[in-house]
N, C-alpha and C positions, 0 to 999 in steps of 0.2 A: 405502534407504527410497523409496518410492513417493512421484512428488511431486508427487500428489494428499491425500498424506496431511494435511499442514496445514491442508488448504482442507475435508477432512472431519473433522478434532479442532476447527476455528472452528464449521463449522454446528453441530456436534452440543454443544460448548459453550453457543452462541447458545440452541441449539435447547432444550436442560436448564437453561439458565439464568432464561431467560425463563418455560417452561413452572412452573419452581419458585417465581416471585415471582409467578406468577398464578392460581399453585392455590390460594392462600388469600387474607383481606381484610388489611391492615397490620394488627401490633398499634397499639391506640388510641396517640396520641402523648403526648406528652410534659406535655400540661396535663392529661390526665386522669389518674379516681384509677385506685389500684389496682387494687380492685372491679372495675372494667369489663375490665382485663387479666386477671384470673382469667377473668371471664364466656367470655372472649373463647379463651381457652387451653383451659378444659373444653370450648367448642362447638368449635374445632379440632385436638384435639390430632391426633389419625389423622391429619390431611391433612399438621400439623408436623411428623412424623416420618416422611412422605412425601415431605416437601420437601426435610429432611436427608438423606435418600438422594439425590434427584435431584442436589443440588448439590454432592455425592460425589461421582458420577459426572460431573457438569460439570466439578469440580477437574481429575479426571485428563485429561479433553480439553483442561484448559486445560494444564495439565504440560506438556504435548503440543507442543504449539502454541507455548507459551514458551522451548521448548527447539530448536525447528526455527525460530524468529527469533532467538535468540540466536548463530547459526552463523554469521547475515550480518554481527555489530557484530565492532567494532574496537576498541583503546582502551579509554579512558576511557568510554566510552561503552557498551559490553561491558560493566562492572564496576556500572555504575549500572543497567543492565537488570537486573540479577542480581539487586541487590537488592531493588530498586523489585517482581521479579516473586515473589520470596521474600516481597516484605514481602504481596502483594494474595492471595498464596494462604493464608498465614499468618490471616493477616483472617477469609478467609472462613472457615475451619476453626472459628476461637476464635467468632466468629458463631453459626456452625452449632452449637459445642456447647452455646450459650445458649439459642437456640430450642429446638432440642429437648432439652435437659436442663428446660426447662419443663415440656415434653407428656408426660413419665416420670409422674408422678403429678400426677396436674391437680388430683383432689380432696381431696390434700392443702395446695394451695398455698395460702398467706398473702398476703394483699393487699401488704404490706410488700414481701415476699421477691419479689414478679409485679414489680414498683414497682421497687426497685431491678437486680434481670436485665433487665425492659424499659430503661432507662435505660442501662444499658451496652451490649447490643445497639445503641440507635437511635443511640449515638454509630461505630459502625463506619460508616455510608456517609461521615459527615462526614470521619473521620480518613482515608476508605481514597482520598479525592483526591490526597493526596500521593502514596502507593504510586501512583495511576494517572500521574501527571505523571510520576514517575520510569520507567516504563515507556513512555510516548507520546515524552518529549523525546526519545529513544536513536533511537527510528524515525523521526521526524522529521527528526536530523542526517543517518540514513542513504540516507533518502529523499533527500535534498538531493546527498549525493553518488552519487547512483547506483543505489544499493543497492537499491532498490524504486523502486516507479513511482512517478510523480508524485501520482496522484491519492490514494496513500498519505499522500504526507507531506501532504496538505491533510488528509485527516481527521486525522492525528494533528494538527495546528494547531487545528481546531476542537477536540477533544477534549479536547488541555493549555489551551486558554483557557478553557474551559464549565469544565473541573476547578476552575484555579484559581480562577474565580469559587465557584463551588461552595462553598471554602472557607469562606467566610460562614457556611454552615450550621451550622460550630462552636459560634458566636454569637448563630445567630439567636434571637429573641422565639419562645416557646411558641405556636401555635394559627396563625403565621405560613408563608408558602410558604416561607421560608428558613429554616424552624424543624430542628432537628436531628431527623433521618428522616422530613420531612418533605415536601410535595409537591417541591422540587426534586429532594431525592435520589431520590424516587420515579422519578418523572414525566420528568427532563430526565437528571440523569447517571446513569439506572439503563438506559435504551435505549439512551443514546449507550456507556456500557460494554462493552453487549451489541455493537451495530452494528460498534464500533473493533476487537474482537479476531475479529469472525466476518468483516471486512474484512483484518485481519491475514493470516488464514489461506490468503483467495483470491490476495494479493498474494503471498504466498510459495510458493504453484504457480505462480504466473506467471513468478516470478524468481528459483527453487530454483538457486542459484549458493555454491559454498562462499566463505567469506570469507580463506581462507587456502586455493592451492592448492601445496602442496609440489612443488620441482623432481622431476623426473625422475633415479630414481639411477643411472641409465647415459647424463646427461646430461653435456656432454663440461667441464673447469674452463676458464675463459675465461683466455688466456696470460700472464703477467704484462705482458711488452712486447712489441709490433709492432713487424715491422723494416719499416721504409717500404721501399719499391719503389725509390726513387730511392737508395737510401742504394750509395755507389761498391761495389762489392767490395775488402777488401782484396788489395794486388797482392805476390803471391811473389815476393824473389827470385830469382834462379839462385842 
């Protein structure tokens, strides 16, 4: 593999990921009624099932991308990337099928039924900090030893701390900045999301190094014992 390639599956991520959260306006949040989520779904649906394509094709650069940093971890730390990146792809899938299983028939939807789909959608940025922390710490440790550049492991530090603040948003009060899908998830770890994996990707053309490189199989077995130099000859009789 080309190893340019990661640093073109981050941009083109970045690049789909971003374009798709700014093709359309937020569904209203979480204090408002229904009604205005309908409103909001008939005046978008096209652009919604425009977005679920784009972030299609964002998934598979992030595939991408997740599988060319996984090559550099070790450990325990390997095993937690794994999941942390199963769980943020996972997310956005079930996501995507809510938004646009909305925009499928807009003029049939019921303020109830808009009410309850938005409500489980706007809790995926909040829940999906965990998933992002499980995937930032692993690059973090590896950064630290070597394994990427320094400047790496500072973003993934700002990134696992902004997350786990983030957390909050679980919690927060309705019509609040740390309200759930709210302007934090928006506005702070929806950029820094973007930034950390399209960062990911340039770091690993820089430092495309396998994490495991197998001996050589015509390399020679090291002797079980040394005889020192110094050691006498035994002396033959006559």
């Amino acid at each position: 593999m080309d190893r340019r390639t990661p640093m073109f599956a981050g941009i083109a991520f970045a690049a789909l990921y971003a374009f798709a959260l700014l093709a359309i306006p937020r569904l209203p949040g979480i204090g408002e009624p229904g009604s205005d989520i309908v409103a909001h779904v008939k005046e978008h649906s096209a652009s919604m099932r425009m977005q679920a394509l784009l972030l299609a094709f964002g998934a598979l650069a992030l595939v991408l991308l997740l599988g060319c940093a996984r090559e550099l971890l070790t450990g325990p730390s390997r095993s937690v990337f794994t999941i942390g990146a199963a769980a943020v792809l996972t997310q956005v899938f079930v996501a995507t099928w809510f938004t646009a299983g909305l925009a499928l028939h807009p003029d049939q939807l019921g303020s109830a039924t808009a009410r309850t789909f938005a409500d489980v959608m706007t809790m995926w940025a909040p829940m999906r900090t965990i998933a992002n922390i499980m995937v930032a710490v692993p690059i973090l440790a590896a950064a630290n030893a070597g394994r990427f550049p320094r400047w790496l492991g500072i973003a993934a530090a700002v990134f696992t701390v902004e997350q786990l603040i983030e957390t909050i948003t679980i919690i927060g009060p309705a019509g609040s900045f740390i309200s759930p899908g709210g302007g934090m998830n928006f506005y702070l770890g929806g950029p820094l999301f973007i930034l950390f994996f399209a960062a990911l990707g340039v770091a690993l053309s820089l430092t495309q190094q396998p994490a495991h490189q197998p001996a050589p199989a015509d390399a020679p077995e090291p002797e079980a014992e040394s005889i020192s130099e110094d050691d006498p000859e035994p002396v033959r009789e006559p």
